[in-house]
C-alpha positions as CSV (number, residue, x, y, z in Angstrom):
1,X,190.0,228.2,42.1
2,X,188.1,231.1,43.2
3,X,186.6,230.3,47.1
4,X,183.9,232.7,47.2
5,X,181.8,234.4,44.3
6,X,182.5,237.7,42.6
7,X,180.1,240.9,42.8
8,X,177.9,240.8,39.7
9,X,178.5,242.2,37.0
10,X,181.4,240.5,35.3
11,X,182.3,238.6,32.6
12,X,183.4,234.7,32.3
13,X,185.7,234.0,29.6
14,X,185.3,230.2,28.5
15,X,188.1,227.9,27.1
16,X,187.2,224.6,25.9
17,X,190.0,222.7,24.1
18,X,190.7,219.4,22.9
19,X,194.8,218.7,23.2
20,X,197.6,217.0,21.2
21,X,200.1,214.7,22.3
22,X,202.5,217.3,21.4
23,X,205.1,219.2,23.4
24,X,203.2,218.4,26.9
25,X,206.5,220.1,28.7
26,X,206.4,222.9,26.4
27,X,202.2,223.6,26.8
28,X,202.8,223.7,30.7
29,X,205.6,225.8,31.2
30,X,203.4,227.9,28.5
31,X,200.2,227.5,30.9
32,X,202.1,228.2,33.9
33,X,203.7,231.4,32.3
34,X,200.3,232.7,31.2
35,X,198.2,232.0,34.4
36,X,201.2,234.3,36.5
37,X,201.0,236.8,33.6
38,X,197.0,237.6,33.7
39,X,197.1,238.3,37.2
40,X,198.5,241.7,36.0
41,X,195.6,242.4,33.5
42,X,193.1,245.5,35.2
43,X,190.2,244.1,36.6
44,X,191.3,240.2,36.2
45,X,189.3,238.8,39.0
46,X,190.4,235.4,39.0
47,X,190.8,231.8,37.0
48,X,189.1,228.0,37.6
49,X,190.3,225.4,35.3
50,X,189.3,221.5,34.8
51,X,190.4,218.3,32.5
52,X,188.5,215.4,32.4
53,X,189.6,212.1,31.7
54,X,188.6,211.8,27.8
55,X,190.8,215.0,27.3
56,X,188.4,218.0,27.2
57,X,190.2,221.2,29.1
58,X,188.2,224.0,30.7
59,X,189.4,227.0,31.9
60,X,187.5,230.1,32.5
61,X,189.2,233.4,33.7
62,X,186.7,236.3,34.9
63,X,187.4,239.8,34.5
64,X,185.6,242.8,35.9
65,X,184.7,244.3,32.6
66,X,185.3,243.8,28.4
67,X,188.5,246.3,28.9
68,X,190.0,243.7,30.7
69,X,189.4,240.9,28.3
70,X,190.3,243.0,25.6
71,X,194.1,243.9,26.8
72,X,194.5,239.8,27.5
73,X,193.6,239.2,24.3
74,X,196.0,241.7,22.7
75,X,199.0,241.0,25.4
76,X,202.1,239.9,23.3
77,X,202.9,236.6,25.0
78,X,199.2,235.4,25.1
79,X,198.9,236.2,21.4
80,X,202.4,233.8,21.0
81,X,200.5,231.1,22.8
82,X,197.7,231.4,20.8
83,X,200.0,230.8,17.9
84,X,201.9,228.0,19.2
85,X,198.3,226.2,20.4
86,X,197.4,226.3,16.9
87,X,200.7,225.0,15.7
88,X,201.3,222.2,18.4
89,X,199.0,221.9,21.4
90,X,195.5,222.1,20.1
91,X,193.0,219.4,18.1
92,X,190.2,222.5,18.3
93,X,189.6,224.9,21.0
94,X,186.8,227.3,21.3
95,X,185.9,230.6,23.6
96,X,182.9,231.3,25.0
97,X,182.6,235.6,26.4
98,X,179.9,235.7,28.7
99,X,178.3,238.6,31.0
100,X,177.5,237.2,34.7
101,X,173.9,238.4,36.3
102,X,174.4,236.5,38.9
103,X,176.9,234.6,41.3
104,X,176.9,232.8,44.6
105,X,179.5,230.4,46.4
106,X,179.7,227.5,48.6
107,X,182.5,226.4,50.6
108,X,182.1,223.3,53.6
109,X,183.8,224.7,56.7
């Protein structure tokens, strides 16, 4: 979870998903893959991520800039999750690309 708040602009990539009962091993090893293999995107910033107790995921990822976002998308092992969500992991899923004006952190010390 990020600890302080990125210099504006930048842009916060939204994931909201609903998950199956299906292949939780499998969807975590996949998670845990992806989350070491962003970190390598240009101008990947950082990731927070949340599930509640009903089942609804979060996860937003924030990148300096649409180039950024753009080579995730297209990397070849995301694009294999993508397809294996669909097939196994997912009930429904959307993303959300949003531009951020403005950002500010709080941390108790």
């Amino acid at each position: 979870m990020p600890t302080s708040a990125f210099e504006p602009p930048y842009y916060a990539v939204v994931f909201t998903s609903s998950r199956t009962d299906h292949d939780p091993e499998g969807y975590d090893r996949t998670a845990a893959r992806l989350s070491a293999l962003v970190r390598d995107i240009p101008g990947f910033l950082g990731e927070d991520f949340a599930r509640s107790p009903g089942g609804l995921a979060i996860s937003v990822a924030y990148f300096r800039d649409l180039a950024g976002i753009e080579e995730w998308r297209r990397h070849p092992e995301h694009l294999e999750a993508k397809r294996r969500g669909r097939e196994r992991w997912y009930e429904r899923y959307a993303i959300h690309i949003a531009r951020v004006e403005h950002s500010h952190a709080y941390k108790r010390e």
